[in-house]
N, C-alpha and C positions, 0 to 999 in steps of 0.2 A: 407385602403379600403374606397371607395365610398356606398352609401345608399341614395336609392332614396325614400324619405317619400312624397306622394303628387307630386305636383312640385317642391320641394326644396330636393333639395342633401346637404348629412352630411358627414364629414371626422368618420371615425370609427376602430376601433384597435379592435384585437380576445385577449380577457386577459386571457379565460380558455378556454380547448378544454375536452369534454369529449368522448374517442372513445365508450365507454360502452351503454353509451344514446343516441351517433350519435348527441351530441347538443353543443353546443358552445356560450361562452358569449361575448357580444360584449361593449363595452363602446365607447359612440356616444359625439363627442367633440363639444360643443358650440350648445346643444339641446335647440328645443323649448319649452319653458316654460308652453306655453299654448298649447303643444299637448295633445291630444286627448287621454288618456291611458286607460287599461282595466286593472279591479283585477285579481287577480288570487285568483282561489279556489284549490281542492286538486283534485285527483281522487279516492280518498278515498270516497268520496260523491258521486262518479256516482253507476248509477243502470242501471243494464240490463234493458231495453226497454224505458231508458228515451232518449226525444228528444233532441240533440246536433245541433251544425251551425259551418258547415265547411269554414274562409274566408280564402282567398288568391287571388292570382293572374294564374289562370289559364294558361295554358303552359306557361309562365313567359310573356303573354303581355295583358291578359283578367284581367285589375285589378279592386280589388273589385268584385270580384267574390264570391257569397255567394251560399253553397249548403247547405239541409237538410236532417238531415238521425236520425238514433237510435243508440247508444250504443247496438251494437251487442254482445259484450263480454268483460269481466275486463282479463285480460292477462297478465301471470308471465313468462317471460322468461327470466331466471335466475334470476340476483337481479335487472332487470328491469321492470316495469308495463308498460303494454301497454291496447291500449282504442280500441276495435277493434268498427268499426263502417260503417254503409251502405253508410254514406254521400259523395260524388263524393270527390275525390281527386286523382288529375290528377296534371302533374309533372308543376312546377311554384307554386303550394299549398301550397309543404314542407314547412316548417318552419312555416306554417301561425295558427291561433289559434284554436283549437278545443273549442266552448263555450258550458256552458247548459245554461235553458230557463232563468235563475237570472244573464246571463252577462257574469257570471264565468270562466274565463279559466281555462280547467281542464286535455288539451291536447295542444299538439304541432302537429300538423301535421306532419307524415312523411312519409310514403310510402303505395302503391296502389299492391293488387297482379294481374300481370297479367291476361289479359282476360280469357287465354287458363286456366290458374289457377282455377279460381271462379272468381265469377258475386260477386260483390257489397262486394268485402274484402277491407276496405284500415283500415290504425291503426295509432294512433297517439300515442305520447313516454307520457306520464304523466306527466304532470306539475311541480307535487312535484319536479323531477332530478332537471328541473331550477331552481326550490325555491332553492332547497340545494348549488347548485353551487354560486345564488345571494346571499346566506348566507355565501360564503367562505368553505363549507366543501369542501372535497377530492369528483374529480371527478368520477362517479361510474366507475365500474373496470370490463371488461370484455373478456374474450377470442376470442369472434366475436359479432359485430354488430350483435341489433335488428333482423335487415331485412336478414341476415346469418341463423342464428338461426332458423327463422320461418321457412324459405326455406329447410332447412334440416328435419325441425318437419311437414310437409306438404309432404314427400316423394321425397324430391329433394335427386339426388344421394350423397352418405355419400362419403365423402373425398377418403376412399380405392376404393370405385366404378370407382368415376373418375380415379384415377391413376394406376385400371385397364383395364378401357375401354381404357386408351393412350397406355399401355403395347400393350393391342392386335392390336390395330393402327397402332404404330410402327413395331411390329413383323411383320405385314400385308405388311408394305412395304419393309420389307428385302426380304419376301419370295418373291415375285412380281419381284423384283430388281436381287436376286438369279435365277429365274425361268429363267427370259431372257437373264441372262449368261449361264446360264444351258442348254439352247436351242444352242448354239454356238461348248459345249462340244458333244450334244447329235450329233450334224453334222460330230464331228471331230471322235465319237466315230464307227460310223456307218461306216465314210469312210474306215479306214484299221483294224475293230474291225473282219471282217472274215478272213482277212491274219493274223492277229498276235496274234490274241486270240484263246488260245486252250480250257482255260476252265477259268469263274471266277465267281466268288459269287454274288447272287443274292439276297438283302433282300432291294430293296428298290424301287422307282420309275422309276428310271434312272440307267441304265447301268453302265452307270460311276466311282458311287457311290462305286462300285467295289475297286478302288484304295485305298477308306479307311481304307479296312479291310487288315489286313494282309496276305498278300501271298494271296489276293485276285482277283490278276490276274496273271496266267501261261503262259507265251509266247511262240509264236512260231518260234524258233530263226533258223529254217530251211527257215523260210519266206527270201523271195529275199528284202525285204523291211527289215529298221534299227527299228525293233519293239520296242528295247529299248530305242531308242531317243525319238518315240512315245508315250509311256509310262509314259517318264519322262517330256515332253511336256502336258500329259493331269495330269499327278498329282502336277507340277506347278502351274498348271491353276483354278484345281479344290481344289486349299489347301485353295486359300482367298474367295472360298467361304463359302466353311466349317467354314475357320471363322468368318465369319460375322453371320451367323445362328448361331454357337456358344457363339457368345457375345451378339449377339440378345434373345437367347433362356434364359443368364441367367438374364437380362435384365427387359425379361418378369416374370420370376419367381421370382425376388425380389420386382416386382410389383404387385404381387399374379395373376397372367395371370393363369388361371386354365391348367391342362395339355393335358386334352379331347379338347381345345380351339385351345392348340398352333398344337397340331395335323391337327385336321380339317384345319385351314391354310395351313399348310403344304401340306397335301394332293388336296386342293382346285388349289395349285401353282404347283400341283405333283413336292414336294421336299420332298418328307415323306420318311425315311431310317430310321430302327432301334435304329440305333445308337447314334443318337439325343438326345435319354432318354437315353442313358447307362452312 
């Protein structure tokens, strides 16, 4: 990979990657001798309301961008310390050095919370991770990125929320998708449902719905019309809807889709029959 230092570009290679820290080491081939370097301190030495200097390069073309803020807060999330702090860090920043007033890097830049979020959140990963990586230990080890973490510790939807707000999504558009097939049967039912039906069970939205129950519909086979070919025309027609709400409904319910949910759906689509839940 390419590194653009100044005016002069460097050939450069990733020798460690740590997902835990979100950081990565690079080794720069045929480096300048007389660059410019900064120490590194700890973040063991910062203190809530001391002053930091955020550089980087602002949305990756404003270089040399310097902002100032405070150490807002020292931050464990899991075996990661993070530097939370007011100073602007806006996207092109990441990677670039969080210092206090004696020079010291004591952060890495790495992410900003959304505006809608909060005003004046961004955090940078702690130094020390780098130390330990340029010292050759094992990269830290984590289940989800920094910026995952926070976002769930901040009231971002938990993993089961999301996979059931997509349960009710998808339910949403079988019934929609059922509904306007359902509108098709409700026409076909209407037409010859006074010659040929003498009597059939009623526990649901739709007339129709009748065929699914047993002996749920009584014909009238003195009708001059073939009421059984009708019959067997409207419960052809109405079996693949049934199952698609059916494979839909368990769907939902292995996605913890609540069942007062998948109802009101249903009845929103007027597809709602008892029998659903049985």
């Amino acid at each position: 990979m390419s590194l653009q230092v100044g005016n002069a570009t460097y050939t450069a290679r990733v020798t460690t990657v740590s997902n835990g820290s979100d950081l990565a080491l690079l080794q720069v081939y045929n480096p300048n001798p007389n660059q410019p370097t900064l120490r590194l301190g700890s973040a063991s030495t910062a203190r809530v309301g001391q002053e930091v200097i955020a550089i980087g390069s602002a949305l990756g073309v404003l270089s040399n961008t310097v902002t100032r803020g405070i150490v807002s807060a020292v931050r464990q999330v899991g075996n990661i310390t993070l530097l939370q702090t007011d100073a602007a860090i806006n996207p092109g920043n990441s990677g670039g050095p969080l210092v206090d007033r004696s020079g010291l890097v004591i952060g890495i830049n790495s992410m900003a919370v959304a505006a809608q979020a909060g005003q004046g959140l961004a955090f940078a990963v702690a130094i020390d991770h780098a130390t330990q990586l340029l010292a050759g230990q094992a990269p830290a080890v984590a289940a989800q990125t920094p910026l995952t973490a926070l976002t769930k510790a901040m009231g971002a939807p938990s993993e089961g929320d999301q996979l059931r707000a997509r349960g009710e999504q998808t339910y949403g558009q079988v019934m929609e998708w059922a509904s306007k097939n359902g509108q098709q049967l409700d026409a076909y039912w209407d037409k010859y449902a006074s010659s040929c039906v003498v009597s059939s069970s009623r526990s649901g939205d739709r007339a129709w719905f009748a065929v699914f129950e047993p002996n749920g519909v009584k014909l009238n086979f003195a009708s001059t019309y073939n009421c059984q070919s009708w019959l067997e025309t409207l419960q052809s027609n109405a079996e693949p809807i049934k199952a698609q709400i059916d494979k839909a409904g368990e769907v939902a319910r292995q996605s913890g889709v609540y069942p007062g949910v998948l109802r009101d759906l249903r009845r929103r689509h007027r597809m709602n029959w008892d029998g659903w839940d049985r």
